[in-house]
C-alpha positions in Angstrom: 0.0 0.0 0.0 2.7 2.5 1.2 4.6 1.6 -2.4 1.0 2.9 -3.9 0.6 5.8 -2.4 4.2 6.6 -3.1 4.0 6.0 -7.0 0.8 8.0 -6.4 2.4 10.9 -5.0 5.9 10.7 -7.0 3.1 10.6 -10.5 1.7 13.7 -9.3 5.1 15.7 -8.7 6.1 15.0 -12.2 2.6 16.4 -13.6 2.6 19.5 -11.3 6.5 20.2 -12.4 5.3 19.7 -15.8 2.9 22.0 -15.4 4.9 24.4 -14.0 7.7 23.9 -17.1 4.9 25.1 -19.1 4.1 28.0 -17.2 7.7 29.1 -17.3 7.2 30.1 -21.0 7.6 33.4 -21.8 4.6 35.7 -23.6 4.5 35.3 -27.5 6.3 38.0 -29.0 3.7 39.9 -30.9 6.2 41.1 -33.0 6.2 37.5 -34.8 2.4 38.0 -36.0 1.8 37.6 -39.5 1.4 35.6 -42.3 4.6 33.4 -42.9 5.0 31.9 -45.9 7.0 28.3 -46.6 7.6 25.9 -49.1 6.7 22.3 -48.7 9.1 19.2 -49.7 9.3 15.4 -49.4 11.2 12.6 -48.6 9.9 9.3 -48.8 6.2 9.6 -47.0 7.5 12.8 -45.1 6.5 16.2 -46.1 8.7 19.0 -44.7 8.0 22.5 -43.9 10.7 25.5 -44.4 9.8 28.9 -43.8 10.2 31.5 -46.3 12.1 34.1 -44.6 13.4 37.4 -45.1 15.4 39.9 -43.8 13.1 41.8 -41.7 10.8 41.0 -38.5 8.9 39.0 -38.3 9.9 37.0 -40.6 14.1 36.7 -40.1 13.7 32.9 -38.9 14.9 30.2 -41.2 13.0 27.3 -39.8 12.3 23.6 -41.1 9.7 21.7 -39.4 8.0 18.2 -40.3 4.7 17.6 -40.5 2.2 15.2 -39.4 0.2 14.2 -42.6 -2.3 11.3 -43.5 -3.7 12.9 -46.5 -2.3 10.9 -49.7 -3.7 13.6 -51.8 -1.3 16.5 -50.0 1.4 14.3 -50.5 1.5 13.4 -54.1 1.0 17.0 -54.4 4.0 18.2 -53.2 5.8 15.1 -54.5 4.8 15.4 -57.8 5.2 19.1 -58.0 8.6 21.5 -59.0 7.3 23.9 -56.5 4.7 23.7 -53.8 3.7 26.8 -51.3 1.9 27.1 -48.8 0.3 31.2 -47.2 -1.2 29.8 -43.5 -3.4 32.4 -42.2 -2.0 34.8 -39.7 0.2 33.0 -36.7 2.6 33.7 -34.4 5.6 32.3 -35.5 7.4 32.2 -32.4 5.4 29.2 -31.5 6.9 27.1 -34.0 10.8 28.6 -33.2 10.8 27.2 -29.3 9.5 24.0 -31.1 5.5 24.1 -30.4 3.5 21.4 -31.8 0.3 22.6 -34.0 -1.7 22.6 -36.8 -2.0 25.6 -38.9 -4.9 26.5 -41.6 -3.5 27.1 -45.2 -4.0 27.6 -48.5 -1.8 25.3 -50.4 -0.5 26.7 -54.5 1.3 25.1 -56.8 4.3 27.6 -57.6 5.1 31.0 -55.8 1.5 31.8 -53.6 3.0 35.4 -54.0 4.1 35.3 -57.5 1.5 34.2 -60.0 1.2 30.4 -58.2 -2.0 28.5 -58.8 -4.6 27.7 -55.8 -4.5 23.9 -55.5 -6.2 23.4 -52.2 -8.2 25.9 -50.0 -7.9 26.1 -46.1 -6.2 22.8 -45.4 -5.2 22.3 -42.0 -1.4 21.1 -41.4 -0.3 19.8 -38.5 3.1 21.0 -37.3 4.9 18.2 -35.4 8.3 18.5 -35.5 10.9 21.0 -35.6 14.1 20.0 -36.8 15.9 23.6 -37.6 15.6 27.0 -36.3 18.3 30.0 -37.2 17.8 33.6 -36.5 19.4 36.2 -38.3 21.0 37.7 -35.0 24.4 36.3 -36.6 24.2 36.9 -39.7 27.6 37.4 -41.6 28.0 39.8 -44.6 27.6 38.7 -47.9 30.4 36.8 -49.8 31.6 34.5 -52.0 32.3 31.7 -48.7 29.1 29.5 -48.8 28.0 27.9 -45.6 25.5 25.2 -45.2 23.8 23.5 -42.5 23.2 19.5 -41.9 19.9 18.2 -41.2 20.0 14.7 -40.4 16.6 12.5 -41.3 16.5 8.7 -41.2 19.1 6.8 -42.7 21.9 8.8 -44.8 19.5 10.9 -46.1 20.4 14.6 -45.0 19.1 18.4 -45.7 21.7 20.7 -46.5 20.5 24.5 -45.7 22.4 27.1 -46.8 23.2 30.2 -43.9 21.5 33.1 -45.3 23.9 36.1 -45.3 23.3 40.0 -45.4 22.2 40.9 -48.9 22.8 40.0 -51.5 22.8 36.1 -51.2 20.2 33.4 -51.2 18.1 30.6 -49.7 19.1 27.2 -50.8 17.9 23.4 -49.4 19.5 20.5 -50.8 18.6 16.5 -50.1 21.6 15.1 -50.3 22.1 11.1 -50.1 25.4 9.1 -48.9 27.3 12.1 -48.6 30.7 10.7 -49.0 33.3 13.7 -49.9 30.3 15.8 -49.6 31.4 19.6 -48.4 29.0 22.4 -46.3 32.1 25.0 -46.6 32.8 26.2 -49.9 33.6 29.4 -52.5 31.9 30.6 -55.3 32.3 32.7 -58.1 30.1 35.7 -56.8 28.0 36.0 -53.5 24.7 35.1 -55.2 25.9 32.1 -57.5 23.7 30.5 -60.2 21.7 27.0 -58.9 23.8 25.1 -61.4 26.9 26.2 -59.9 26.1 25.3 -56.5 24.8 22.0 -57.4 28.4 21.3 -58.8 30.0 21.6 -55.7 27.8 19.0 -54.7 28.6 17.0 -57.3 30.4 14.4 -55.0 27.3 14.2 -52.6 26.4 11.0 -53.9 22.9 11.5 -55.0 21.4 15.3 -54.6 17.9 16.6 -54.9 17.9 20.4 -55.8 14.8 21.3 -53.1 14.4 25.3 -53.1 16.5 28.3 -54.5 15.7 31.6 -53.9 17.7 35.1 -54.7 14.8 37.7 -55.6 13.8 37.9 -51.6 17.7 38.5 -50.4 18.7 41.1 -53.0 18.1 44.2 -50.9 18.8 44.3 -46.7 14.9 45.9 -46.6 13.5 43.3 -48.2 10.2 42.7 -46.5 
């Protein structure tokens, strides 16, 4: 009985200090409102989620989250797709950079939403479940030809390769890049905003690579907003 009471007690600690953990979250920045773009990619049965940042508040987060999907339909979308969008309605997007769980209403285009894209599906919900990359711009270098990438390790060898957004000009780049043997996340190139063919060169010893997102016109100009 006392061994009861004592699992019952020790149970009730843990949920109360949970509690409390949650408590201990600061207030939403408000600042973070608005509607944030991101494009949507696969791998396998996975859809991914990467914000479409720019320079400016609030949207100076790059940040890659999975999803949580059982629609079929969705999927083969974005599979079968060059370039899939997504313009949620108006959220905080703070929640989803200390790692929040949530679904998010959307409307879901085929190309740019912003730039002539088509409306494939109307106020789709998405659920958030995962977030597997978050970078401010509180660091951000100056612009140059010395390319840096980030590694974002999914199942197996399978990896996404991010490119570290610099002060303008420069670009937003996401690579899937399999058995990465020789494969390099430091490099030159010829000018500080290099064409997509040029960069997929130096990945050329990547093993297998799948050219994801590229992006330039956004990053041209530091008020780019």
């Amino acid at each position: 009985m006392k061994k009861v009471l004592f699992g019952l007690v020790f149970l009730l600690s843990q949920v109360s200090f949970a509690e409390d953990e949650v408590k201990k979250l600061p207030p939403l920045d408000p600042g973070y409102m608005g509607v944030h773009g991101m494009v949507l990619v696969t791998h396998g049965s996975s859809i991914y989620a990467s914000h479409m940042p720019l320079y400016n508040k609030p949207h100076n987060v790059q940040l890659l989250y999975k999803l949580d999907n059982n629609d079929l339909a969705v999927l083969q979308t974005v599979r079968d797709s060059q370039l899939i969008t997504i313009k949620p309605k108006p959220f905080n997007l703070q929640r989803l950079m200390r790692g929040e769980k949530m679904v998010i209403e959307a409307d879901l285009y085929a190309g740019h939403f912003e730039r002539d894209g088509m409306l494939v599906y109307s106020n789709i919900s998405l659920s958030f479940d995962k977030q597997l990359y978050v970078r401010t711009f509180d660091d951000i270098k100056p612009s140059s030809t010395k390319q840096e990438y980030d590694i974002v390790s999914l199942r197996k060898n399978y990896k996404f390769y991010i490119h570290r957004i610099q002060q303008a000009p420069s670009f937003d780049h996401i690579l899937g890049v399999d058995l990465e043997a020789g494969c390099l996340s430091r490099f030159n190139t010829s000018s500080a905003v290099p064409k997509e063919t040029e960069l997929q060169y130096k990945f050329i010893n990547c093993g297998t690579i799948k050219p994801l997102y590229f992006e330039t016109e956004d990053f041209q100009a530091a008020d780019s907003h």
